[in-house]
ZAMARGU-4260 file (C-alpha; in steps of 0.2 Angstrom, whole numbers, plus 5000, padded with zeros to 4 digits):
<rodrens>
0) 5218/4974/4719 | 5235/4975/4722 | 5236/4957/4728 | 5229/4951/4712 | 5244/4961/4701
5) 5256/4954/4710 | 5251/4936/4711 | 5249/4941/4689 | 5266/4947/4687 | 5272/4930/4698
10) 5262/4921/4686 | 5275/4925/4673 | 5284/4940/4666 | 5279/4938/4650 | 5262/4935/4650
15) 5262/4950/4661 | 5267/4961/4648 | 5257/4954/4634 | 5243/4956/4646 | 5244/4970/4656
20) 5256/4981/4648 | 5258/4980/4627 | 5239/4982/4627 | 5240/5000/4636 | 5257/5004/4625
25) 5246/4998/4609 | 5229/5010/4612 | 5235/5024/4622 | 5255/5026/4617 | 5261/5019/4599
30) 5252/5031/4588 | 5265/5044/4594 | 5278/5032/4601 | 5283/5018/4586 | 5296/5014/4574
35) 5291/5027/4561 | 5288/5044/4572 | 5297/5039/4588 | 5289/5056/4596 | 5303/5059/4609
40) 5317/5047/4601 | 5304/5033/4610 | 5298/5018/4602 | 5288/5007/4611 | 5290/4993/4598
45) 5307/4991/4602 | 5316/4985/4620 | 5332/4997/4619 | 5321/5012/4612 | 5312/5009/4628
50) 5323/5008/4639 | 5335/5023/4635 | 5322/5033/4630 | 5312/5033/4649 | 5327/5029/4659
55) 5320/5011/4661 | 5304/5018/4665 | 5305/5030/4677 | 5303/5043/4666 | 5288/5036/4658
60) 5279/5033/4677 | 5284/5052/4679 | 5274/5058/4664 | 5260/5044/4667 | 5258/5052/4686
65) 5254/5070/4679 | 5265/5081/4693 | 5277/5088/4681 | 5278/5097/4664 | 5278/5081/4655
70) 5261/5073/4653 | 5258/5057/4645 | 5246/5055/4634 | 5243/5071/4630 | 5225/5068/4626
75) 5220/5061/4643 | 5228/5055/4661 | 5229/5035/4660 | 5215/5025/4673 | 5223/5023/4690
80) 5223/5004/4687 | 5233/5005/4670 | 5244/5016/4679 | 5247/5003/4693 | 5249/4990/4682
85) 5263/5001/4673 | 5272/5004/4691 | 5274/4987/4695 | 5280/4981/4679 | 5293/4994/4680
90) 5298/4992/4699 | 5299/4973/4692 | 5314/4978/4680 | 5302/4982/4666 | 5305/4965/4659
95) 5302/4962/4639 | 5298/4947/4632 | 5310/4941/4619 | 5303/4938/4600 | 5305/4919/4600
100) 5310/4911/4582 | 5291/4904/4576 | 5293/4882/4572 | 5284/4876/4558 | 5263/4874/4566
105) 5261/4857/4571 | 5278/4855/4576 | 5277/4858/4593 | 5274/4842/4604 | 5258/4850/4611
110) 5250/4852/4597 | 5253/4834/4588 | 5242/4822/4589 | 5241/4809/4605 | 5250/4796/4602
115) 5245/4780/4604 | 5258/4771/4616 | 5263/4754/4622 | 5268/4755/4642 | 5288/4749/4642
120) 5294/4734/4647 | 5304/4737/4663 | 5317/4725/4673 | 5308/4726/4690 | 5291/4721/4684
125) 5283/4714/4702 | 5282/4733/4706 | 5273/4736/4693 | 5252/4737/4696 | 5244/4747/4682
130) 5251/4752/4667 | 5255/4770/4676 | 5269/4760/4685 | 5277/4756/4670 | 5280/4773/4663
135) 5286/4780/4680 | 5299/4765/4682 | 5307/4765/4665 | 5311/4782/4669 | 5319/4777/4685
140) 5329/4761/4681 | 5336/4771/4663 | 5343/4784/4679 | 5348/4769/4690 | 5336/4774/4702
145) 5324/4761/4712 | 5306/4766/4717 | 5303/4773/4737 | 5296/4758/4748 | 5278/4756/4749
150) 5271/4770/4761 | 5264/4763/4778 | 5246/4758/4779 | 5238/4772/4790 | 5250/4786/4779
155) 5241/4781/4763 | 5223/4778/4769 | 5226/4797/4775 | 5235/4803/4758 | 5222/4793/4747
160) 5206/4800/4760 | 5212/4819/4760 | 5216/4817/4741 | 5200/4811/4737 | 5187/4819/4750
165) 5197/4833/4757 | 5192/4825/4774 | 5204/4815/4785 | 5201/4799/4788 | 5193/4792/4805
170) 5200/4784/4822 | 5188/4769/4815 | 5193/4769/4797 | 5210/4769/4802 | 5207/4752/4813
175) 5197/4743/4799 | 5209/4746/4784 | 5225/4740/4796 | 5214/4727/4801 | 5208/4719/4784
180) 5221/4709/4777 | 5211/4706/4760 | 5220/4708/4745 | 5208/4720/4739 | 5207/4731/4754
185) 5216/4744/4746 | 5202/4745/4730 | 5188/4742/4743 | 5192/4759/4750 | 5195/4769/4732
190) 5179/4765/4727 | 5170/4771/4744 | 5180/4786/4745 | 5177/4790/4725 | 5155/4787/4730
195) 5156/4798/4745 | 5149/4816/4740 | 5163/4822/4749 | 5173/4817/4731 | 5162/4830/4724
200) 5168/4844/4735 | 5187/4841/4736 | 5187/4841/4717 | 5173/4852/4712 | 5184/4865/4722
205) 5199/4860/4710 | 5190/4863/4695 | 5184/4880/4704 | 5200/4886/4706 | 5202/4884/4687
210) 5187/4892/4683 | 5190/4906/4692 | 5175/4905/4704 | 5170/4917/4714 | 5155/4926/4721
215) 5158/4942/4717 | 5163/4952/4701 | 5179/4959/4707 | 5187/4976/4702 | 5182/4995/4709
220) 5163/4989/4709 | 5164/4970/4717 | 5142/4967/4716 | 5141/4951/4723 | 5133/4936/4712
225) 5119/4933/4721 | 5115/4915/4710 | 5133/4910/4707 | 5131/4896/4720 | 5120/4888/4708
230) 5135/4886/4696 | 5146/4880/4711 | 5133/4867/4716 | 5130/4859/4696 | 5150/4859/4696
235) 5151/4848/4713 | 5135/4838/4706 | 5145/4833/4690 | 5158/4826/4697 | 5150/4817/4709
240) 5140/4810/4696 | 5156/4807/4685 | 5148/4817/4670 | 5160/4812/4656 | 5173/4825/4654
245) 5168/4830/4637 | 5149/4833/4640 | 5155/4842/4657 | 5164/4854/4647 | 5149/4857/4634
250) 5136/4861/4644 | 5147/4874/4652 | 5151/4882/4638 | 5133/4880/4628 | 5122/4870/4638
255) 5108/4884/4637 | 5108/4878/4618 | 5113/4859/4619 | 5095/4854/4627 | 5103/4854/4645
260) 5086/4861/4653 | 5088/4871/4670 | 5106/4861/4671 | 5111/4866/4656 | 5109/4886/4659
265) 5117/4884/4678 | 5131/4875/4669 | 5137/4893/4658 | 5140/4901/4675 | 5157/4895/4668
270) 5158/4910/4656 | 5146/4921/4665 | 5153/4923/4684 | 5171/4929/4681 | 5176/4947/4684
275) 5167/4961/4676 | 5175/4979/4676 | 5157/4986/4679 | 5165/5004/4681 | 5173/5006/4666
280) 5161/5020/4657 | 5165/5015/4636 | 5154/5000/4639 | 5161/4994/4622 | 5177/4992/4628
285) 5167/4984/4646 | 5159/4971/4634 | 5176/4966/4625 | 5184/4967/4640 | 5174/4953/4646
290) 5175/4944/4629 | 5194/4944/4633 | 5191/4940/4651 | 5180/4923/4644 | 5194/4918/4629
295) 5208/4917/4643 | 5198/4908/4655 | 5192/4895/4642 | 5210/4893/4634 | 5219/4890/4649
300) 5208/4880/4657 | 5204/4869/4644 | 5219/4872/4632 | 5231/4876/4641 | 5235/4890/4628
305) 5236/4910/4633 | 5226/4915/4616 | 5219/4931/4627 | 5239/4937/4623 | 5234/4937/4604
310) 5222/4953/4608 | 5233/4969/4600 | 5245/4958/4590 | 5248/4940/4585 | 5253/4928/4599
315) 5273/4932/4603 | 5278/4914/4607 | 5264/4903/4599 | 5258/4901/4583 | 5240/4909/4587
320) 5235/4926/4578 | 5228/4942/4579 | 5212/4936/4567 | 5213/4918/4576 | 5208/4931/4592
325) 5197/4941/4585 | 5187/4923/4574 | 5184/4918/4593 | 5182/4933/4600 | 5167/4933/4588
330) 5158/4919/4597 | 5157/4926/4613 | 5153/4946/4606 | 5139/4935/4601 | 5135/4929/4619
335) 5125/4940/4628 | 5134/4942/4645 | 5128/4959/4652 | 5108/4966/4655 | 5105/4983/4650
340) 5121/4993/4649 | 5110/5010/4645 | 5102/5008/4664 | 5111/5017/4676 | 5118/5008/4690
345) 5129/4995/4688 | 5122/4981/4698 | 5109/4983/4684 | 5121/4977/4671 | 5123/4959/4678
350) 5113/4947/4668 | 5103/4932/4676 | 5094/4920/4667 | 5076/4912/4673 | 5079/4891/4675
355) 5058/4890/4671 | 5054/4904/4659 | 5035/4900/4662 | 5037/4900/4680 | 5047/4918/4677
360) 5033/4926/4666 | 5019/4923/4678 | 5029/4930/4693 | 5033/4944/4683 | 5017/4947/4677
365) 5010/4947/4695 | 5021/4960/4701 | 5018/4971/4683 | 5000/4971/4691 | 5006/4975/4708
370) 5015/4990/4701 | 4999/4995/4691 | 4989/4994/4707 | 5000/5004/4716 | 5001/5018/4705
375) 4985/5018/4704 | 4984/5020/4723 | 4995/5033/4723 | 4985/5043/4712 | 4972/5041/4721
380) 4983/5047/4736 | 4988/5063/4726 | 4969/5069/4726 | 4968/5064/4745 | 4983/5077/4746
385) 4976/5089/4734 | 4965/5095/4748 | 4976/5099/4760 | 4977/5118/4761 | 4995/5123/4753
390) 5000/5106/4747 | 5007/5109/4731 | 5026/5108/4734 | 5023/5091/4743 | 5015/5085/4729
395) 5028/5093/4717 | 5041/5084/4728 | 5034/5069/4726 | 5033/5068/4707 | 5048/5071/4707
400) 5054/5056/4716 | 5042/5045/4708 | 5047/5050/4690 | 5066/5047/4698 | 5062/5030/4706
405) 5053/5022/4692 | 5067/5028/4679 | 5081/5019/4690 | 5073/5007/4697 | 5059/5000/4684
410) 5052/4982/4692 | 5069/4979/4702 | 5061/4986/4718 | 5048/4987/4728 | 5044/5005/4734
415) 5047/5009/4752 | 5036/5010/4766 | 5043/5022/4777 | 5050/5040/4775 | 5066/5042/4784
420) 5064/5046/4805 | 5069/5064/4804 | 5059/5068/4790 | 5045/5081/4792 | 5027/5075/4790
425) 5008/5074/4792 | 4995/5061/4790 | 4980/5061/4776 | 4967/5049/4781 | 4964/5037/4766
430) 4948/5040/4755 | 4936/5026/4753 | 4944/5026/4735 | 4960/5025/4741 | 4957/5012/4754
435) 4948/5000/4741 | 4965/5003/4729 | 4976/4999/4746 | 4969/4983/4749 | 4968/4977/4733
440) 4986/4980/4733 | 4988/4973/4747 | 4980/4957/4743 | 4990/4956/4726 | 5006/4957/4738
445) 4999/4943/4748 | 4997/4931/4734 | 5016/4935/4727 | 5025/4919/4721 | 5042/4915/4728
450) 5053/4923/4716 | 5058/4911/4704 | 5076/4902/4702 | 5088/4912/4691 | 5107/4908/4687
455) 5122/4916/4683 | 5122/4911/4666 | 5125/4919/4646 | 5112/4916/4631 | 5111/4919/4614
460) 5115/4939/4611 | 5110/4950/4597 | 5119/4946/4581 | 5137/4955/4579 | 5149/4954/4565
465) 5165/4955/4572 | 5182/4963/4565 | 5198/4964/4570 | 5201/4978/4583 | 5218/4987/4577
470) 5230/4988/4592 | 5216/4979/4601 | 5204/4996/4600 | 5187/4995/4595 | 5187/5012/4587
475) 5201/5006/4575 | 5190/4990/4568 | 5199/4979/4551 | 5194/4967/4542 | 5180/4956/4547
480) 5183/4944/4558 | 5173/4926/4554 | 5168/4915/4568 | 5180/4901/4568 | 5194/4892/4579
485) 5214/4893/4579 | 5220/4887/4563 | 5234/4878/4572 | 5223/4867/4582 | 5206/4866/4567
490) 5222/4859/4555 | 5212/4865/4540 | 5194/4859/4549 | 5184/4872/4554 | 5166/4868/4556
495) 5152/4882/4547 | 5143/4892/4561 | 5131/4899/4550 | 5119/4903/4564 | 5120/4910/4580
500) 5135/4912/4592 | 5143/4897/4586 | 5145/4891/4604 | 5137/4874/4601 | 5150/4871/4587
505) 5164/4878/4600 | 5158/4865/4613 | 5157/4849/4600 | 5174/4856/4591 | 5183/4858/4609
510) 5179/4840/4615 | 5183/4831/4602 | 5193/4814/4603 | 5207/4820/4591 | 5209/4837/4598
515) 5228/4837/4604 | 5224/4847/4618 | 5209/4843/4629 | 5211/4827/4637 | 5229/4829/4640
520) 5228/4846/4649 | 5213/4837/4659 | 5223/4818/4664 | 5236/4831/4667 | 5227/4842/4681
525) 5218/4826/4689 | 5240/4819/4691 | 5243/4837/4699 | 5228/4835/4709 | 5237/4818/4717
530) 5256/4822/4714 | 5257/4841/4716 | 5264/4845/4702 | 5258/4838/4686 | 5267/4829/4672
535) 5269/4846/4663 | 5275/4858/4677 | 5266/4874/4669 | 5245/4869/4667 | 5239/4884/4660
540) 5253/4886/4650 | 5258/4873/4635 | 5263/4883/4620 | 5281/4886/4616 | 5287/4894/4634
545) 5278/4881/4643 | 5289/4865/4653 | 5289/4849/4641 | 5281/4835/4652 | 5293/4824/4662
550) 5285/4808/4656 | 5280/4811/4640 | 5272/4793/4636 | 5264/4793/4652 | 5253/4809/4649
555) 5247/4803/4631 | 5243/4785/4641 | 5233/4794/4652 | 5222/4806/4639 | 5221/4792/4628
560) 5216/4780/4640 | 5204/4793/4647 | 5195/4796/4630 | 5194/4778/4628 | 5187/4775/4644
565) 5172/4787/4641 | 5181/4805/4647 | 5176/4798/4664 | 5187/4807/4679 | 5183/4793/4692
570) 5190/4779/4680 | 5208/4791/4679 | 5208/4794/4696 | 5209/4776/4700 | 5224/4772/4687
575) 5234/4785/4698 | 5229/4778/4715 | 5229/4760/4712 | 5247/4763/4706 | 5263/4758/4714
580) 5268/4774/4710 | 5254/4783/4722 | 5259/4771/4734 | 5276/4775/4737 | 5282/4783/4754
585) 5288/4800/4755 | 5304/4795/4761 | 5316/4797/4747 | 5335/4787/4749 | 5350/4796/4747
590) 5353/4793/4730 | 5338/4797/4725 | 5340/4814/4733 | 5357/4816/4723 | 5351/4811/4706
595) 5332/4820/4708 | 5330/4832/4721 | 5315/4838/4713 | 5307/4823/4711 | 5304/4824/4693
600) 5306/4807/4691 | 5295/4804/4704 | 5307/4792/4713 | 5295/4795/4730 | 5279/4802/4735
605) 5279/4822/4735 | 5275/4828/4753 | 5262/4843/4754 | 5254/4854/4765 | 5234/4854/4765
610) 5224/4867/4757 | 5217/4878/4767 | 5200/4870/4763 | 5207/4854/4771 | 5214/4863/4784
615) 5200/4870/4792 | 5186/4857/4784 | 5198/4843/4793 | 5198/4855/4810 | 5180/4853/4811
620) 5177/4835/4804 | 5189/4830/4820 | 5182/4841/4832 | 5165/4834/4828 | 5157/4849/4822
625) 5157/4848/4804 | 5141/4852/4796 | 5139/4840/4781 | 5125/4847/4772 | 5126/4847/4753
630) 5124/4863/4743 | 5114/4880/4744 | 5119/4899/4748 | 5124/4904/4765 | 5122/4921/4760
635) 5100/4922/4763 | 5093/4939/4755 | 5101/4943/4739 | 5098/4961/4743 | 5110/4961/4755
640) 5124/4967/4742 | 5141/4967/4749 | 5136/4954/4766 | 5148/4939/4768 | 5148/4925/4778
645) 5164/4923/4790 | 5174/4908/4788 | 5173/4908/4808 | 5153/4908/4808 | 5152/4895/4797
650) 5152/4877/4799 | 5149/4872/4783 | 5161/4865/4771 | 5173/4879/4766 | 5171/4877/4749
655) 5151/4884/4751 | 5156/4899/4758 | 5152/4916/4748 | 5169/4922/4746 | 5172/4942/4735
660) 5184/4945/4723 | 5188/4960/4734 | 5188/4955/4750 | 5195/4938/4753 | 5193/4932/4770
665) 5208/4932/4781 | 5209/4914/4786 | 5208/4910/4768 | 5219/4921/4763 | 5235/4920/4773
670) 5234/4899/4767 | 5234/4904/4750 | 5220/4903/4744 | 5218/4905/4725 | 5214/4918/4714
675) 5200/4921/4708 | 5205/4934/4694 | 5214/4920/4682 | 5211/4904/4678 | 5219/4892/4695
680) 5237/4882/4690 | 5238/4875/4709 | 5238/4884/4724 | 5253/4891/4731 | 5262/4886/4746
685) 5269/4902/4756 | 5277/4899/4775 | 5273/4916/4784 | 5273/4922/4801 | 5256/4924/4800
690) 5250/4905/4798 | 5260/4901/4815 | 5252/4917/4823 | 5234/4909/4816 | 5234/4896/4823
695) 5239/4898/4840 | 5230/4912/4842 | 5215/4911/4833 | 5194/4910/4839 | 5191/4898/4826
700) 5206/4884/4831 | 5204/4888/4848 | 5183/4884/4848 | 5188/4866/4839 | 5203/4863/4851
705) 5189/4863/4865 | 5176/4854/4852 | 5188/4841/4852 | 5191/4840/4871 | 5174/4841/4875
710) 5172/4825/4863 | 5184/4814/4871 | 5178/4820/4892 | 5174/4803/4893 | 5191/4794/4892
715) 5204/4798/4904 | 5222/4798/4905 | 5233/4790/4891 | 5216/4784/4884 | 5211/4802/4881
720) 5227/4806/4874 | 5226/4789/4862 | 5209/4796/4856 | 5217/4814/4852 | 5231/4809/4844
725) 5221/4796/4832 | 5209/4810/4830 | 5223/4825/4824 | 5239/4816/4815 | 5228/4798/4813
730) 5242/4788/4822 | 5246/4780/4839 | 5256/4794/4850 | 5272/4783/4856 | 5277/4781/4876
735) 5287/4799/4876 | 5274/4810/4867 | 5259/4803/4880 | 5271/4808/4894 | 5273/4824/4887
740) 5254/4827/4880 | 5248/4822/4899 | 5261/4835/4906 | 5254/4848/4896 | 5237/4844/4900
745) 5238/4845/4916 | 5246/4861/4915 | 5237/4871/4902 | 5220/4860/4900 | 5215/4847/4887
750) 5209/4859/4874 | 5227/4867/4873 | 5234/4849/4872 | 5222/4849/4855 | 5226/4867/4848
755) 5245/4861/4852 | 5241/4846/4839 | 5231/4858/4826 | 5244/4870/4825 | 5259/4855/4821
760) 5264/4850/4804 | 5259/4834/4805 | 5241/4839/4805 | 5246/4852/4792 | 5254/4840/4780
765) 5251/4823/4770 | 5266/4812/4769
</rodrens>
């Protein structure tokens, strides 16, 4: 927990506090503490009021703690989360967004239309390959800069395979491409590496960091998801199927009612598998709670647009509003999210819908029958106990626990077998009655279908006619709030949803060609995906506190270009790698250092550290032991609520391993991998102690180190060394580096020689 707050307050200030904080100020402070009663000179509408009031704060955390004679709120201690929250943001220097002045709607670049643009003319034209080139060397010649030299053949096959497969390339790939002199070598290889299902995997992960995946529901409860990997799969399948952008989207937002079949429910994992607080006890607040949780992922994701910050007041930067909220808010109050909140037990909230509904009512008529047979059984047992002498306080006992069991439990369980081992007890010897009973039961239990596929998925809810929440409480509800889409975005459009959620019309509105959004946060991402950093530096973010893109024309080329060319994600990968622009060394010249040290002009190819994915899936594809199987849980019986698989027992692919919310592996963990609690805008790159410690240390390096030696025992001297070095950093080692990698072999073994080469930055970085 505290991880995730700290990696949300690094996400930005700001939208920590419209988040995080003015939402507790709003429902639990400012009927007491605002501009008209000020209770305690202290108005939490205002910065200065705030801050003189509670001595920046720590007056407030005081009263918030309830140790002194000051309490706040009077009517009840805060929850220990929103009281952390409040801690942190005050240890941070309390900061305070600043009302923006509001621009006139549409007049934001964001939210104009995509323009339809021409790529420039430019004086060095030979270097120019797609119309992606063009942009880029506009930019540089109108700054006097040149382009970076071409990167060297074996440094871009492994940019170009790790980019697109996550995997490095190998020792033979390596040979052929340096050996085929074709002029269409290059293409040759794009195109295998984009039908590999490898390509899947690399960028299903990406678009799962956006969604927020995880397998778990997170917060004080963390129930894993037992059919989430369902979701994971669909996602991995789409984009090696190249599902057009545009239908990807719909069926994860209403595939369950855009005739998607099976497919189509898996495909709403999108809004179902995100983090749920299951302990919160006003389960109206739970439910919009995770109403919000859904509006935030989908605008960031898809929008790039923080609309959840809309929730208690109108947006403070961009031009959404509280009813523009609250309209959306009405679709997915619509969705049915949750089970049965009046159950007790919370792992009885989570909602899972049946891919065969047929298949689904048969199974659970069978086991209806099953239950009816056993308490049948046990009936009959109860008059084989009824004649034992003095047996009425067992039998009383055991009414009891039966009335219990079948309250909480219903149909989720099967009853057990066995009384605990230090439990007293005696035998009754069955009557013929109750034998009969038994083996019928028994023979019902026999004949028990495999329990049918379910997903992780939403579906149509009960009708709810949403109003505006005051302050963002429910107990304070306004005017109604219609179903319908931001005003600044529809532009005077809005489509009637005059049945059901309205999440069909959401889907078809949210892809269409003329929104100014979509397709440009998308082209956008996939840039980031190969350049690090994406043509407009803040991804989630592109209202009126977001970065203006660094080339403009570029990013409309591209989403225009991508609309035109069917929404499809392979076709805009291979306009950014068949570029000059993505071949460009990482080598930057001087002045190119001087006159952009940043690279925003993207006068050289950004050098970047693997993912942690990459990391470890590249230090089992080298040492050979890479299991390559596609798909499918690693987690065996769903009963097993908080199990998880061990990165280091694993040799699957990391992106299938059952990860929680609240318990992020370590290996993952210390190589940044993302959060799951908000929608992904790249993973961070952190240098810390920890990674070295890692990797020199670690069981899992040191069992692929000797993978990897075993795997080349065959060759011998610099041979084996040749072989390594290809293997690891996929290049020749030169006359001094064979020297040294013999000495240390001889010395310390061959498998130390490989952890040597796993643990340097070569390995750990694409130039």
């Amino acid at each position: 927990m505290k991880v995730a707050l700290l990696l949300a307050l690094a996400a930005g200030p700001a939208e920590f506090f419209e988040t995080r904080v003015r939402p507790v100020f709003a429902t639990r402070c400012s009927a007491c503490h605002n501009a008209r009663t000020a209770m305690g000179g202290l108005d939490l509408s205002n910065e200065a009021s705030f801050r003189k009031a509670t001595s920046n704060g720590e007056k407030m955390i005081a009263a918030l703690g309830y140790s002194g004679k000051v309490r706040m709120p009077p009517s009840g201690k805060l929850a220990d989360a929103e009281i952390e929250d409040l801690r942190r943001w005050v240890a941070s220097g309390a900061p305070w967004p600043r009302q923006t002045a509001q621009r006139a709607p549409g007049s934001h670049w964001a939210f104009e239309p995509v323009r339809d643009v021409k790529p420039p003319s430019v004086r060095r034209s030979g270097w120019v390959r797609t119309p992606v080139d063009a942009f880029v060397l506009a930019r540089l010649e109108a700054e006097g800069l040149a382009p970076a030299d071409p990167a060297p053949r074996r440094e871009l096959l492994r940019r170009l395979t790790f980019d697109l497969t996550g995997l490095p390339p190998t020792a033979a790939e390596l040979a052929a491409f340096e050996a085929d002199a074709s002029p269409d070598a290059y293409e040759r290889v794009v195109e295998d590496l984009l039908a590999r299902p490898q390509y899947g995997e690399k960028w299903g992960r990406n678009w799962l960091d956006v969604a927020r995946y995880a397998d778990s529901t997170g917060m004080d409860e963390d129930h894993n998801y037992p059919h989430a990997w369902r979701y994971r799969d669909w996602v991995i399948g789409a984009f090696n199927r190249d599902l057009p952008y545009d239908r990807f989207l719909q069926q994860q937002i209403a595939g369950d009612l855009l005739g998607g079949g099976p497919d189509g429910i898996v495909a709403t994992g999108f809004l179902a598998v995100g983090p749920k607080p299951l302990a919160q006890q006003d389960r109206v607040k739970m439910i919009y709670d995770v109403v919000d949780e859904q509006i935030d992922t989908l605008s960031k994701a898809v929008l790039g647009l923080s609309i959840a910050c809309a929730r208690c007041h109108d947006h403070k930067f961009d031009p959404i509003t509280t009813k523009d909220y609250y309209s959306l808010a009405a679709i997915f109050a619509n969705t049915r999210s949750f089970r049965d909140l009046g159950r007790p037990g919370s792992v009885s909230y989570l909602h899972y819908t049946p891919l065969d509904q047929a298949a689904w009512d048969r199974y659970m008529d069978h086991r209806r029958r099953m239950w009816a047979k056993r308490m049948e059984m046990e009936a009959a047992h109860d008059e084989d106990l009824a004649a034992v002498p003095n047996s009425q306080p067992w039998r009383d006992k055991l009414a009891s626990w039966r009335k219990r069991f079948q309250t909480e439990a219903g149909l989720d369980r099967a009853l057990p077998e066995r009384p605990k081992p230090d439990d007293p007890a005696f035998d009754i010897k069955d009557s013929p009655k109750t034998a009969a009973l038994r083996a019928e039961w028994q023979a019902l239990e026999k004949t028990l279908p495999p329990e049918p596929a379910l997903a992780s998925a939403v579906c149509e809810g009960p009708a709810v006619e949403q109003r505006v929440f005051l302050r963002g409480d429910h107990h304070s509800p306004g005017e109604v709030a219609p179903k319908a889409f931001p005003a600044i975005l529809a532009r005077g459009e809005q489509p009637a949803i005059r049945a059901g959620s309205g999440r069909t019309e959401l889907a078809r509105w949210i892809t269409r060609a003329d929104n100014p959004l979509t397709a440009r946060v998308m082209v956008n991402r996939i840039w980031q995906g190969h350049f690090g950093e994406g043509l407009v530096r803040t991804p989630n973010n592109w209202g009126l506190t977001g970065e203006r893109p660094t080339h403009p024309e570029l990013l409309d080329w591209l989403a225009r270009r991508f609309v035109d060319a069917g929404w499809s994600v392979k076709q805009a990968h291979r306009e950014i790698v068949l570029s000059s622009a993505y071949r460009m060394s990482a080598t930057a010249a001087a002045d190119a250092l001087r006159k952009d040290p940043s690279n925003r002009l993207l006068s050289r190819f950004p050098r970047r550290r693997l993912t942690i994915e990459e990391i470890r899936d590249g230090m089992l594809a080298v040492s050979g032991s890479l299991d390559r199987t596609f798909g499918g849980s690693l987690m065996g019986d769903p009963a097993k609520k908080r199990g998880q698989v061990k990165p280091e027992d694993s040799r699957r692919r990391t992106v299938y391993l059952h990860v929680r919310r609240g318990s992020v592996p370590v290996l993952l963990s210390i190589f940044d991998y993302g959060d799951a609690t908000t929608p992904g805008e790249g993973r961070s790159r952190t240098t810390v102690a920890q990674q070295a410690l890692f990797l020199r240390n670690s069981a899992f390096v040191r069992d692929r180190a000797e993978e990897l030696a075993r795997r080349t025992e065959t060759e011998t001297g610099r041979s084996r060394v040749e072989s390594i070095f290809l293997a690891v950093l996929n290049r020749h080692p030169d006359g001094t580096e064979t020297d040294d990698a013999l000495s240390h072999a001889a010395k310390f073994g061959w498998a130390s020689l490989c952890a040597v080469l796993f643990s340097a930055n070569e390995f750990l970085y694409v130039n």
